[in-house]
N, C-alpha and C positions, 0 to 999 in steps of 0.2 A: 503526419508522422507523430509516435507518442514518442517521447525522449524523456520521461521516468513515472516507472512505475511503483507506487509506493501504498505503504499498509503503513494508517496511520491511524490511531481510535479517534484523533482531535480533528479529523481532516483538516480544516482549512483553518489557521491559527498564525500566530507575529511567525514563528518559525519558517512556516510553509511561505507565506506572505512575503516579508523580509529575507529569509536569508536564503532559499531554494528559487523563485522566482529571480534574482541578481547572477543565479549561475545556470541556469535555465532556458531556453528560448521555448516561449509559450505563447499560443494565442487564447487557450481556451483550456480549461481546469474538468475534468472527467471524472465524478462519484459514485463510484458504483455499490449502491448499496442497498437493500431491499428496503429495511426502518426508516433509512432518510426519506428517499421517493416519497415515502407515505406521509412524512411529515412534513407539509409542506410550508408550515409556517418556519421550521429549523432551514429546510432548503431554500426561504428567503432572506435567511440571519445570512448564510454561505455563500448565497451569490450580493449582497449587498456589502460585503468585505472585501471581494475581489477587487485591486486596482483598476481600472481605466483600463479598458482594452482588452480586458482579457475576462472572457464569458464561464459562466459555469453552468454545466450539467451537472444533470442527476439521473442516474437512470437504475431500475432493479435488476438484479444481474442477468436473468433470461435477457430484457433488449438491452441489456450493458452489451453481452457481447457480441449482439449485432451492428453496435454502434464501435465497438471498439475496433471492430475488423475495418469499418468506416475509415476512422479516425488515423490508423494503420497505413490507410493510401492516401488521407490528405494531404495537403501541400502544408496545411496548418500545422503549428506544434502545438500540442497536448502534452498536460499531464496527465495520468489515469489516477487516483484516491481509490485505494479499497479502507473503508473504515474498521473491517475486522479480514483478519487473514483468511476465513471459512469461506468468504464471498470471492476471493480472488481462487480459493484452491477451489472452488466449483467452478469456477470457470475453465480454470484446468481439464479438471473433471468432464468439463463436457467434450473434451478431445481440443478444443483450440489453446493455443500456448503463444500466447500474449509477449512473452520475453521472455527471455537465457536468464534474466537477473531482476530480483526485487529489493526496493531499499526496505525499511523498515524502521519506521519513526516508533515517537512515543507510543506506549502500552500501557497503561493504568492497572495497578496491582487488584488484584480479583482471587475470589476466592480458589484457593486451592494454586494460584500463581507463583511460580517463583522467576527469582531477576537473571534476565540471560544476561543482560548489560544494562550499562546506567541507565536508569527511566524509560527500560523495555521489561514488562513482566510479560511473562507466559502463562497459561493454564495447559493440561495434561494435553488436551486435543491438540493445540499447537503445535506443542512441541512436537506431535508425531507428525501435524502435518509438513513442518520446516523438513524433519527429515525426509520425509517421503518427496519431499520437490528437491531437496537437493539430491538426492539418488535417482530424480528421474533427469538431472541435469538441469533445474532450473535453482539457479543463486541465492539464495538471502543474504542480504548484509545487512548488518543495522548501522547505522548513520545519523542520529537526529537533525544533524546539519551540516554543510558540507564542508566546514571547515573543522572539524571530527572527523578523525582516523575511522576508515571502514573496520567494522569486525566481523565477518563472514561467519556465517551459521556453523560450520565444521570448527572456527577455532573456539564456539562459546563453550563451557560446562554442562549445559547443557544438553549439547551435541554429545560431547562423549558420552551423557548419561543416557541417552535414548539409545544410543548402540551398545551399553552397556559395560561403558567402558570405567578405568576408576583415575 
């Protein structure tokens, strides 16, 4: 079973580690990203930070979401990591829908970015694609950790500013 699915650019970090694994029940940590896959010296920094017990993958997003559908009827808890939000909204894309709701960690400021929330920056593509998932019914909240108040993608400024609103 996945019990959270999150977009996070640092994937696996003291945050992730520390304070999400303590409110979480997890056996195994799910990366779905095409640059990491390939990297496979970075994919051993990732799995060698993971606590005791609990395994990480890595997989690029065509068998991520073979593996996610997997992961969906195990008896195991998973986390799912998408390291940029394009990898999770192509999986959309390809008609499976993973969850009603994504959290939404740190983002590192980028060119042409601006801050939807603390220590979340966006670039233009994002922001259309948060809109377009939350019109199709799937949630964004950003959260860097769970003991921060959720702020859902409709209440950021930046919401109102892709529907044009002021």
């Amino acid at each position: 079973m996945i019990n959270l699915v999150r977009v996070d650019d640092r994937v696996l970090h003291g945050q992730t580690i520390t304070m999400w694994l303590k409110h979480i029940s997890c056996d195994g940590i799910l990366i779905v990203d095409d640059d990491l896959f390939a990297n496979k010296a970075l994919g051993d920094v990732y799995r060698s930070i993971a606590p005791d017990g609990i395994r990480v993958y890595i997989f690029p997003v065509e068998e991520g979401i073979r593996k996610l559908k997997e992961a969906e009827k195990s008896q195991k808890n998973y986390i799912v990591i998408f390291r940029w939000l394009r990898s999770f909204y192509r999986v959309v894309e390809s008609g499976y829908v993973l969850t009603k709701e994504i959290n939404v960690g740190p983002a590192s400021t980028r060119d042409g970015s601006e801050l939807a929330v603390k220590s979340i920056y966006l670039i233009p593509d994002e922001i259309a694609m948060y809109e377009d998932l939350w019109n199709r019914g799937i949630k964004a909240y950003f959260q860097i950790i769970p003991s921060v108040k959720k702020v859902w993608w409709n209440e950021t400024e930046l919401s109102r500013k892709a529907k044009g609103e002021k």
